[in-house]
VOBA-1610 file (N, C-alpha, C; in pm, whole numbers, padded with zeros to 5 digits, always signed):
BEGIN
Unk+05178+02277+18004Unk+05172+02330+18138Unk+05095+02460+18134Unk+05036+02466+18215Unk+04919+02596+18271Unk+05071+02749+18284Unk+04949+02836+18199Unk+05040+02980+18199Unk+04993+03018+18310Unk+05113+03125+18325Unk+05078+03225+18467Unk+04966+03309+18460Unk+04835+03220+18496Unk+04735+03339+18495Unk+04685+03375+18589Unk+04586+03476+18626Unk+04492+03536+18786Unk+04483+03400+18829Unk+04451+03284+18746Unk+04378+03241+18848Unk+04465+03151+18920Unk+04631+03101+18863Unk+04732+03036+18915Unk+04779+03110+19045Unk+04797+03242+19026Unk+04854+03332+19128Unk+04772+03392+19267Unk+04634+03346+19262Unk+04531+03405+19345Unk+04431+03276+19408Unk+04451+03154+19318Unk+04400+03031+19361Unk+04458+02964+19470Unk+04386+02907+19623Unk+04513+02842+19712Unk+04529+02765+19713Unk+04508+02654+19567Unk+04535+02540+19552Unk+04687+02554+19444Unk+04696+02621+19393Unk+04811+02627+19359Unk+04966+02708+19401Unk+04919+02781+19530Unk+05033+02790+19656Unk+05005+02651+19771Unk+04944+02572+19751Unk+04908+02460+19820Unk+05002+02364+19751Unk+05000+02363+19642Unk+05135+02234+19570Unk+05243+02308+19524Unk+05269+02457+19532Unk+05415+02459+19515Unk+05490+02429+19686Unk+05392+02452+19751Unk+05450+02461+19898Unk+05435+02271+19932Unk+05357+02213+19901Unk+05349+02027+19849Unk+05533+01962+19812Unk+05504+02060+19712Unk+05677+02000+19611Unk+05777+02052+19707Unk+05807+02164+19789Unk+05903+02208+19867Unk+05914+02115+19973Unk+05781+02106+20096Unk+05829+02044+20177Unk+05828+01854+20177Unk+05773+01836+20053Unk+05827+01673+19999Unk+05959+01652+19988Unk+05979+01739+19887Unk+06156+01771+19867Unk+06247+01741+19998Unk+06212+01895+20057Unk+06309+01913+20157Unk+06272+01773+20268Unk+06170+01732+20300Unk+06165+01603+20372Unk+06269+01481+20306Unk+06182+01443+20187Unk+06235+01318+20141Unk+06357+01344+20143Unk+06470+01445+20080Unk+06581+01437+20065Unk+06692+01437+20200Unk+06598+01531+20285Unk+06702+01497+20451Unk+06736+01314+20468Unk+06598+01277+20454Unk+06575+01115+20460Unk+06690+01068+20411Unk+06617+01113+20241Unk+06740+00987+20150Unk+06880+01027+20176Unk+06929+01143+20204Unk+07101+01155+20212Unk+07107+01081+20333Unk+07060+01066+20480Unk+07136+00975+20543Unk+07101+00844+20509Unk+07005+00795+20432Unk+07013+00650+20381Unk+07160+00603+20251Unk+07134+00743+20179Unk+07214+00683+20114Unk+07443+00683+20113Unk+07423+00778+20231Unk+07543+00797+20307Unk+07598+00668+20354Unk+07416+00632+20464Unk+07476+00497+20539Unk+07502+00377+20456Unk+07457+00337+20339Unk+07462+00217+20261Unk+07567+00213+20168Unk+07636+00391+20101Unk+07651+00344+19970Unk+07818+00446+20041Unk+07817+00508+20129Unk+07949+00611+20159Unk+07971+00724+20087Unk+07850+00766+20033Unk+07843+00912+19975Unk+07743+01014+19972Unk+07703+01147+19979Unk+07645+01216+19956Unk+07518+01212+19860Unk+07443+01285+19867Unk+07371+01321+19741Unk+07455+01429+19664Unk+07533+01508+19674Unk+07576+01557+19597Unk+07685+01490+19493Unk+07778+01420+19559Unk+07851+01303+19520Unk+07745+01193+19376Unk+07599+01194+19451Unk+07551+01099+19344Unk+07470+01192+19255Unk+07470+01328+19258Unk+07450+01368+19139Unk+07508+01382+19099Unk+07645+01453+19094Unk+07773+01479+18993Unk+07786+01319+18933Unk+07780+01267+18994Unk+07843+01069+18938Unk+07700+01040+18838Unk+07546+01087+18895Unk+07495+01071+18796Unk+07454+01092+18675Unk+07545+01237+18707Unk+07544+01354+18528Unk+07672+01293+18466Unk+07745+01214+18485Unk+07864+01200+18445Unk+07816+01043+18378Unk+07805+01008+18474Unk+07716+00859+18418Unk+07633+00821+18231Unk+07560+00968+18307Unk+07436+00956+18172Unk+07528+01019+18052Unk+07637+01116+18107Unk+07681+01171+17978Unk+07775+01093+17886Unk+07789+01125+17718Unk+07804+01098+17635Unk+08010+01053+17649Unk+08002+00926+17672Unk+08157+00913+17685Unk+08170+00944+17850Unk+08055+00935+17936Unk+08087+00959+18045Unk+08157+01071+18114Unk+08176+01193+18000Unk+08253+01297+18101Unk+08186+01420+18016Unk+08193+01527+18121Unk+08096+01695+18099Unk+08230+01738+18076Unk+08196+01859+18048Unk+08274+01985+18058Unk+08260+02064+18224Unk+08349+02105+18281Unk+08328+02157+18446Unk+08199+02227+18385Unk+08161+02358+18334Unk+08104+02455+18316Unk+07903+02377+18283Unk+07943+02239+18208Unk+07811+02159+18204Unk+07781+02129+18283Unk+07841+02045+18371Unk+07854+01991+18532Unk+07759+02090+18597Unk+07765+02197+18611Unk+07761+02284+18691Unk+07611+02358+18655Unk+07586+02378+18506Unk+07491+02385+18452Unk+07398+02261+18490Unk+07413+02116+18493Unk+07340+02039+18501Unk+07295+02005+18662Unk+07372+02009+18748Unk+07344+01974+18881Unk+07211+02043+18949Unk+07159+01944+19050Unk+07061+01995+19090Unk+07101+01991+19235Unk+07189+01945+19249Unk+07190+02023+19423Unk+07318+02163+19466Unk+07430+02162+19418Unk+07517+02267+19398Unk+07590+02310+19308Unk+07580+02431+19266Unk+07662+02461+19195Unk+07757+02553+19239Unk+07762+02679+19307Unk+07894+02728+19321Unk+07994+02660+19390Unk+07975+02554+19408Unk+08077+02487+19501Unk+08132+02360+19400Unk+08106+02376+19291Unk+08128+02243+19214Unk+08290+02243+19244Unk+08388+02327+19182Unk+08485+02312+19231Unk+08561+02206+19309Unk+08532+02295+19414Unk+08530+02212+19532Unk+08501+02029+19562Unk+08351+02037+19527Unk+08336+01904+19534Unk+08379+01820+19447Unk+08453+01885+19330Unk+08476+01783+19235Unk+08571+01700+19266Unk+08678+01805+19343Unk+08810+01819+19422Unk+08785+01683+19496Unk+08658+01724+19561Unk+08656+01574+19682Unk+08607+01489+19602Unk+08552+01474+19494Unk+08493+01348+19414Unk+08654+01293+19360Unk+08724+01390+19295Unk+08846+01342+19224Unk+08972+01270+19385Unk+08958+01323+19440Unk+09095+01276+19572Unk+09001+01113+19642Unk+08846+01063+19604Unk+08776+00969+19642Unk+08825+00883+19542Unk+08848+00941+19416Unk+08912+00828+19330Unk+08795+00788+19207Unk+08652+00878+19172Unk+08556+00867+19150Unk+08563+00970+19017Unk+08627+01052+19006Unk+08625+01111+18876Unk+08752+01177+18831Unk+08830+01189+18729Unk+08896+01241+18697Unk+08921+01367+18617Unk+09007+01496+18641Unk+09003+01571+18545Unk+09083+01573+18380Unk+09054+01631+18281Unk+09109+01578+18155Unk+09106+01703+18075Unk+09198+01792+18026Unk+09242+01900+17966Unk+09129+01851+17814Unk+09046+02015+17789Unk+08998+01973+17651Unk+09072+02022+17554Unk+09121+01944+17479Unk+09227+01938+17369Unk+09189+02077+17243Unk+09286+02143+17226Unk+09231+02232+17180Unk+09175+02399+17210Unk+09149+02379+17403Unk+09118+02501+17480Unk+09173+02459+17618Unk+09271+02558+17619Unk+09372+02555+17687Unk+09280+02598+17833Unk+09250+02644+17882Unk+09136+02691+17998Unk+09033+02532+18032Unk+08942+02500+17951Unk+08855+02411+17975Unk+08934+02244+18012Unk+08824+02184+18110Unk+08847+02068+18137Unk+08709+01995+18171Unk+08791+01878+18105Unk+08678+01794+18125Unk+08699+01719+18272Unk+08571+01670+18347Unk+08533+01593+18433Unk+08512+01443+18386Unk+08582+01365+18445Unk+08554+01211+18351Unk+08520+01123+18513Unk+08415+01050+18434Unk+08381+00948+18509Unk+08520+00805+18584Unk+08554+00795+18648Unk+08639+00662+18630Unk+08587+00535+18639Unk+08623+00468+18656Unk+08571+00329+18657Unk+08506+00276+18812Unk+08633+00305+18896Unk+08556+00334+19019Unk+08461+00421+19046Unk+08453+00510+18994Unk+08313+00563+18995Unk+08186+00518+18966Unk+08202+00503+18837Unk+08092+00385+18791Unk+08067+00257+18882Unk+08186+00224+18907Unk+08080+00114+19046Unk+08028+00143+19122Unk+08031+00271+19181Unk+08015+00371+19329Unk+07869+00366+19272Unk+07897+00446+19150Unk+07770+00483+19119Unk+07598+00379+19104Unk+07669+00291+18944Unk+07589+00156+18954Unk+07543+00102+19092Unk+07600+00090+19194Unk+07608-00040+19315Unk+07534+00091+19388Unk+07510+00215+19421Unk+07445+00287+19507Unk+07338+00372+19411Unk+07317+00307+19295Unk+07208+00357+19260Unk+07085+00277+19288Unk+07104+00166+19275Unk+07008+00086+19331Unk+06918+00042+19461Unk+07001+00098+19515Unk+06997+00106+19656Unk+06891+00197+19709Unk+06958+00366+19648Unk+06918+00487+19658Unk+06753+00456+19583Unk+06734+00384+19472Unk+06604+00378+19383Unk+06479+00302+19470Unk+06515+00195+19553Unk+06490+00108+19668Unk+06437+00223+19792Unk+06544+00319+19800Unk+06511+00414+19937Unk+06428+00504+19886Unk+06409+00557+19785Unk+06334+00660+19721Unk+06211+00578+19759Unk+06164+00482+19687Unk+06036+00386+19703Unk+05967+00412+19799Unk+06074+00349+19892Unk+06064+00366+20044Unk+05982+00473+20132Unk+06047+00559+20115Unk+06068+00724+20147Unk+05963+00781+20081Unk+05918+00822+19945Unk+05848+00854+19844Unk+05721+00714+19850Unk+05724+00640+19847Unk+05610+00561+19805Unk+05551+00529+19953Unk+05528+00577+20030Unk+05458+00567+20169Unk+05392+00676+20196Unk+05425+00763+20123Unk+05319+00887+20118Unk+05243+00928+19966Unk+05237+00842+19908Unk+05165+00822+19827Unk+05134+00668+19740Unk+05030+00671+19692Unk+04951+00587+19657Unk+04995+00586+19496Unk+05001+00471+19384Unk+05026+00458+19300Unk+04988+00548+19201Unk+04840+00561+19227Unk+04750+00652+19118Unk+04823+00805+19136Unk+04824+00838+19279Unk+04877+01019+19283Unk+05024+00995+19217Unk+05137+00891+19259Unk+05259+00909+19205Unk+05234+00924+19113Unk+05156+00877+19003Unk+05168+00879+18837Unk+05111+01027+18789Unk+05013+01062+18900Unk+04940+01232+18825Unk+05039+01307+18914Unk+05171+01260+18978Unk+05231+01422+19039Unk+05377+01385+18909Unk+05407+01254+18889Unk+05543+01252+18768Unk+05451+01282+18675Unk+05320+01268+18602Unk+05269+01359+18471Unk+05274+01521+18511Unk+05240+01597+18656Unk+05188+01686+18694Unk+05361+01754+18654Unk+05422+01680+18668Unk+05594+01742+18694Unk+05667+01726+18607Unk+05646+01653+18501Unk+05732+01569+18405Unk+05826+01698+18287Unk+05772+01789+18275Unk+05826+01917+18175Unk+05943+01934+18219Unk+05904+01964+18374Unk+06013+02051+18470Unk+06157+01939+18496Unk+06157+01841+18467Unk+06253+01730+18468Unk+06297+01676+18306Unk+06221+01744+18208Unk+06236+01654+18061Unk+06238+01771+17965Unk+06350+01898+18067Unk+06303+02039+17977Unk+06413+02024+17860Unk+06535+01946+17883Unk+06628+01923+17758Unk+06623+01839+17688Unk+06493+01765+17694Unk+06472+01656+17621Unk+06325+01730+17491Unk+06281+01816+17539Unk+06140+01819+17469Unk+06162+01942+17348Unk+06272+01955+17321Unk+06324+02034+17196Unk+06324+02170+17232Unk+06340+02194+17324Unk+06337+02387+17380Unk+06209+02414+17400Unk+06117+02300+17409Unk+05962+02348+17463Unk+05977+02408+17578Unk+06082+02334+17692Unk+06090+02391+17818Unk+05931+02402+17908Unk+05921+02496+17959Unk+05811+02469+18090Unk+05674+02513+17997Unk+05700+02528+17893Unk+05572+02566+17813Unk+05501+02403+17729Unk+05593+02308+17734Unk+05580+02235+17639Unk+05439+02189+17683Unk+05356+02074+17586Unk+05226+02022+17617Unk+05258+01879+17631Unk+05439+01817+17598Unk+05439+01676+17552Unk+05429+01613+17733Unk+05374+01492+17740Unk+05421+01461+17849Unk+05407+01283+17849Unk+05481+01266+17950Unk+05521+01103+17908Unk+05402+01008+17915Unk+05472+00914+17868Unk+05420+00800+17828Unk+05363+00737+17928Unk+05226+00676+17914Unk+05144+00607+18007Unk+05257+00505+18087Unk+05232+00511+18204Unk+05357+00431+18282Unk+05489+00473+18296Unk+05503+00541+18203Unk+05663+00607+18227Unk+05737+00738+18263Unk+05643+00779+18359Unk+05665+00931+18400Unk+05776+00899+18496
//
């Protein structure tokens, strides 16, 4: 990824695509939460916590990871976990050993919530996302973006790294 130089900070093509990625964002996502409200009976916040829980190892974080990992709220994790756990979608679980920490666990009903409205949500993204762009730009804006989404995967390269994915698989 390109360092912060004169010519990133003074060029108006590059306040032209950070202001691109904002109001895509903030569009597509008004979209997809009432699509995926109306189909699946939950939030986007709901399907990120279910989807960090999902991907994680044994299916359950630590609150404090949770919270670290989310991309739509965090001071309120609490809270929403509260409403994820009384939905019947995740459970809390004392970490053995530290009397303070708890784990967040996926339940089983969750995992269906999750599985059965992810698909859906991947369908509406398409939808939503693939009508304003054309195959060729989707693939140079997931290469253009891919660091900023694969920063715990690329060994602490973080936003500096040079790796970027695989032909077809951004």
């Amino acid at each position: 990824m390109a360092t912060n130089t004169p010519t990133a900070t003074t060029d108006p093509a590059w306040w032209d695509a950070w202001r691109g990625v904002l109001f895509a964002s903030s569009h597509s996502l008004r979209e997809l939460e009432s699509m995926l409200e109306e189909h699946s009976g939950i939030s986007l916040n709901f399907m990120d916590v279910l989807s960090r829980l999902h991907d994680a190892p044994e299916q359950r974080l630590r609150m404090q990871e949770l919270q670290e990992r989310a991309l739509f709220t965090r001071s309120g994790m609490t809270r929403l976990v509260d409403r994820i756990e009384e939905a019947g979608l995740a459970r809390r679980e004392r970490v053995p050993g530290d009397r303070r920490g708890v784990f967040v666990v996926l339940t089983p009903a969750g995992a269906e919530v999750y599985e059965s409205a992810i698909e859906k949500h991947r369908q509406d993204v398409g939808q939503v996302f693939g009508r304003a762009l054309t195959q060729q730009q989707c693939e140079a804006v997931a290469a253009a973006l891919w660091s900023f989404w694969h920063e715990d995967e690329d060994g602490g390269e973080g936003e500096g790294s040079t790796r970027r994915p695989p032909t077809g698989r951004a």
